[in-house]
LOBA-34409 format. One record per residue (C-alpha): residue in three letters; x, y negated, z. Coordinates in steps of 0.02 Angstrom, whole numbers, plus 32768, in hexadecimal, padded with zeros to 4 digits. Layout:
N
ALAXYZ...
END
This chain:
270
UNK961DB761BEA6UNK9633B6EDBE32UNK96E9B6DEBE3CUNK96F6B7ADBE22UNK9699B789BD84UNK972AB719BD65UNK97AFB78DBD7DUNK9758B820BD21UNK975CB7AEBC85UNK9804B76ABC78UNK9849B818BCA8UNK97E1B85DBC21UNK9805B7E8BBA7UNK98BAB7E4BBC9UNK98CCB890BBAFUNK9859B888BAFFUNK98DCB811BAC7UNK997BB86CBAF4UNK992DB90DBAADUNK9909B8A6B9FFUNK99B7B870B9F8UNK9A03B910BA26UNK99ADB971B9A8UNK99EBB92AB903UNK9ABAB96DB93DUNK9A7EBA01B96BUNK9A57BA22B8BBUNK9AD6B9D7B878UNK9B41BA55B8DAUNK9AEEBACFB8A3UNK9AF8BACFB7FFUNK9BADBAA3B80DUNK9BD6BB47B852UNK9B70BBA0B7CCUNK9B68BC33B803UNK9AC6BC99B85FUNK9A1DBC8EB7FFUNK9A1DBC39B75FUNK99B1BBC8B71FUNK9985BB95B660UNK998EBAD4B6A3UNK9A24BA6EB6D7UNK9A57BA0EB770UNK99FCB968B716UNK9962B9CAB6F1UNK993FB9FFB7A1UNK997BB942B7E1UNK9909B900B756UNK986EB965B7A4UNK98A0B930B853UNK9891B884B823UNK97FAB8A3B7E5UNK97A8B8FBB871UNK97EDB85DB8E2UNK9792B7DFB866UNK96F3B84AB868UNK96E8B858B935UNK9727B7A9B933UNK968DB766B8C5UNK962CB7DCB936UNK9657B789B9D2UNK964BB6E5B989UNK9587B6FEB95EUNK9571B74BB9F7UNK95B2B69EBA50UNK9560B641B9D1UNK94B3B694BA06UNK94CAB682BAB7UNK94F7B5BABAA9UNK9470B5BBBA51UNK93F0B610BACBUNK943DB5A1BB5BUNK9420B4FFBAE5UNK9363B543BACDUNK933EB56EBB80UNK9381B4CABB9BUNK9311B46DBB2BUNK928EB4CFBB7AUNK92AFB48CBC1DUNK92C6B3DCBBE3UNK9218B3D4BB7FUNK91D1B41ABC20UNK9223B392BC7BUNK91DEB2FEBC09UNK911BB342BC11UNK9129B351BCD0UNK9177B2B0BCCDUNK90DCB261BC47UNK9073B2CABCC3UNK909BB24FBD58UNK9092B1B1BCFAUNK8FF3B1CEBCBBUNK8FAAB22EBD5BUNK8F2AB1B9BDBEUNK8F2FB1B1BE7AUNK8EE4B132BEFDUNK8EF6B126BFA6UNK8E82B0D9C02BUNK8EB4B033C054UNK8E36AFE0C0B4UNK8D91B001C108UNK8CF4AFB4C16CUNK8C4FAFD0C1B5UNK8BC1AF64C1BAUNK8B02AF70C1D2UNK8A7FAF45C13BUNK89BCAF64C10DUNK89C2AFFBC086UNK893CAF9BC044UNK89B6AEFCC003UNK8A48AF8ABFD2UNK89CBAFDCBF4AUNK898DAF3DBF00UNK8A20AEE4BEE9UNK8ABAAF55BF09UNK8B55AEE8BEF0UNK8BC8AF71BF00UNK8BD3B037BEF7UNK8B56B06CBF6DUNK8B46B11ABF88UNK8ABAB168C006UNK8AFEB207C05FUNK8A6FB240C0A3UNK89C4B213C103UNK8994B17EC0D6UNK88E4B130C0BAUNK88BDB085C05DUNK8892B026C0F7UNK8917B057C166UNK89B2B006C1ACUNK8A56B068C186UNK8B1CB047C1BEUNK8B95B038C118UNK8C3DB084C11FUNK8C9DB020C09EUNK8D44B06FC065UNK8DBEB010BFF3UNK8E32B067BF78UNK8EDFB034BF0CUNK8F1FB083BE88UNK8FCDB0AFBEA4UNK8FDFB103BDFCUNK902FB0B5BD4CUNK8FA2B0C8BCF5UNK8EE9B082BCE1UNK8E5FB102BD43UNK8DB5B119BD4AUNK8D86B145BE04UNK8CC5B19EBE25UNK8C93B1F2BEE5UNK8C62B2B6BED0UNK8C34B2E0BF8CUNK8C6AB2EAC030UNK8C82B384C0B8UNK8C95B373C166UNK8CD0B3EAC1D7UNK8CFDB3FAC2A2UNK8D78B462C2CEUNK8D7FB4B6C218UNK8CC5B4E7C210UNK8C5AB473C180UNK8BCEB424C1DEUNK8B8CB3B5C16EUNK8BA1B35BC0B1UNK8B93B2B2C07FUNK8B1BB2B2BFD6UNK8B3FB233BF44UNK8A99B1DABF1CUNK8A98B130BEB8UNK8A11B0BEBEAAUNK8A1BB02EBE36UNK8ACDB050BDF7UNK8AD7B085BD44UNK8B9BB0AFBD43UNK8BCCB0FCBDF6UNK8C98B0DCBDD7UNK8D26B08ABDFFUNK8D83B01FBD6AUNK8E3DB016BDC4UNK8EDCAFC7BD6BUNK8F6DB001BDB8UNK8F8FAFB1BE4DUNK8EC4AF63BE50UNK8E62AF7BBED9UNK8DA0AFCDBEECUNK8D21AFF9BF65UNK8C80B07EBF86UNK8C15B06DC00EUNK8BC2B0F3C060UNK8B1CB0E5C0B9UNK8AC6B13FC141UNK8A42B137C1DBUNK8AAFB0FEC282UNK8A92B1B0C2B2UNK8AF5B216C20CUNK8B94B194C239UNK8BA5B1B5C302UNK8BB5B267C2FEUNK8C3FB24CC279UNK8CDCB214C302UNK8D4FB289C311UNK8D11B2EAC293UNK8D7AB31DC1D5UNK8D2EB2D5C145UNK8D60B324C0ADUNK8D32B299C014UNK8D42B2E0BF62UNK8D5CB26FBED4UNK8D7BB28EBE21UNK8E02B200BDBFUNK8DF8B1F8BD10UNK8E80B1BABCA6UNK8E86B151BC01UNK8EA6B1F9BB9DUNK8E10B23BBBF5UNK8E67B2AABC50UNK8E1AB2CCBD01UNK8E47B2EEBDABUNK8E03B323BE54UNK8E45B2C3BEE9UNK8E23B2E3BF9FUNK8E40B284C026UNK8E32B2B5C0E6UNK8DD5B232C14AUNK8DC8B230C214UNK8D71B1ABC25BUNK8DBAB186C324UNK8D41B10BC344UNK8CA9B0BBC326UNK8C3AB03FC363UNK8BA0AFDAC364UNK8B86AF39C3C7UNK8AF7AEF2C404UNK8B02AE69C3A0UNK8AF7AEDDC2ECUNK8BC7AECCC2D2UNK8C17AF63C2ADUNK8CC2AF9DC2C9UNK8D06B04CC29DUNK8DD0B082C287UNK8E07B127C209UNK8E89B183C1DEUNK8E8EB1A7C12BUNK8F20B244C108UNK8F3AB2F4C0A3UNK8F14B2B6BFF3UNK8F22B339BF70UNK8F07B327BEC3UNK8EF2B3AFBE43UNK8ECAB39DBD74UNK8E37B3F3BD26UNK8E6DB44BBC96UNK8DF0B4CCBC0AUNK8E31B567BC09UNK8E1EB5F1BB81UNK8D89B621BB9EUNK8D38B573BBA4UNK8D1DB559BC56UNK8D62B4BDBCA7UNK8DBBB4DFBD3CUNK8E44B48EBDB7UNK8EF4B4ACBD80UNK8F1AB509BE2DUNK8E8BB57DBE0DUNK8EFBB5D1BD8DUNK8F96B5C3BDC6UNK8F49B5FBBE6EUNK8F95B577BEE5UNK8F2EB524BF67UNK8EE8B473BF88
END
């Protein structure tokens, strides 16, 4: 197609440039004969005007090639300013990934008075109880400093939700993460026995929200499957995951004021 294109416009424009040249001798022959209709002008009048139609359409043409080279050299700076905030976009976008993890048995009573990490209850717990801790470990594999805090968690068998994790704190007055790129941090999740059995095999869906240093924040989720788990006799604990599917997504204000995930308005999924 493209090479019909071609053709088209070096026949056309070969045949615009013969037709230019022709034109001035058949004038000139004209008025040589002088004879047929005459005009109040001369041979160098009518070439004069000729000319002068030829400067005028070339002028025209030139501005019209001037315009488009001018369009392309817009779209094109477009494209390239596009290019450079998608590119400041990644630099400055936070993301961690699950590095390590554990399991170990403690007395909820020592975790609330003297937590020594981020301890986050999930669910069911009393002050005098004995609860297994699912510590996960996270890196920041971003360029840029992050702020990392747990939202919730949704777990699911065979794609129906049947349960959530919930996000209580006791004794922690900031909940986050503090993560140079590259550093290393960890949240630990606590339960009865009972909450982490029934969790093998099972999809757990673990929402976080990343906060650059220009404030700007993200939700990350990150699909969790445990394949084993158990408890010895002894109190050791020993439990293997798989930690895939992470998705990330900024939350932007829109017009109206509402803050809402950038794929909620472009209409993409997670």
């Amino acid at each position: 197609m493209f090479k019909v294109k071609s053709i088209i416009v070096i026949m056309v424009s070969v045949a615009v440039v013969i037709l230019a040249t022709f034109i001035p001798f058949v004038i000139n022959e004209s008025y040589k004969k002088n004879s047929g209709y005459i005009t109040l002008w001369g041979a160098d009048d009518v070439l004069s005007f000729y000319g002068s139609i030829l400067a005028f359409i070339g002028t025209i043409l030139l501005g019209l090639l001037a315009y488009s080279q001018n369009k392309k050299a817009e779209e094109l700076n477009i494209r390239l300013t596009k290019l450079e905030e998608e590119k400041f976009k990644l630099e400055f976008q936070p993301f961690i990934m699950v590095c390590n993890w554990g399991l170990e048995e403690r007395e909820i009573l020592d975790i609330i008075i003297g937590p020594d990490k981020l301890y986050f209850d999930i669910g069911g717990t009393q002050f005098d109880d004995t609860c297994l801790c699912l510590s996960i470990q996270f890196t920041n594999t971003s360029n840029t400093f992050l702020m990392a805090s747990y939202s919730n968690a949704s777990i699911y068998d065979n794609g129906k939700k049947i349960d959530s994790w919930g996000n209580g704190t006791t004794n922690i007055n900031n909940p986050k993460l503090y993560l140079e790129s590259g550093g290393i941090g960890e949240m630990v999740f606590y339960a009865l026995e009972d909450k982490f059995t029934i969790l093998t095999g099972k999809r757990i869906c673990l929402e976080l929200t990343l906060e650059n240093r220009y404030a700007q924040r993200y939700k990350e989720t990150i699909e969790i499957i445990i394949t084993s788990l158990n408890k010895n006799k002894n109190g050791s604990c020993y439990i293997s995951l798989v930690a895939q599917n992470y998705t990330i997504n900024r939350y932007i204000r829109c017009e109206d004021g509402n803050i809402v995930l950038e794929n909620e308005v472009t209409g993409t999924q997670i």
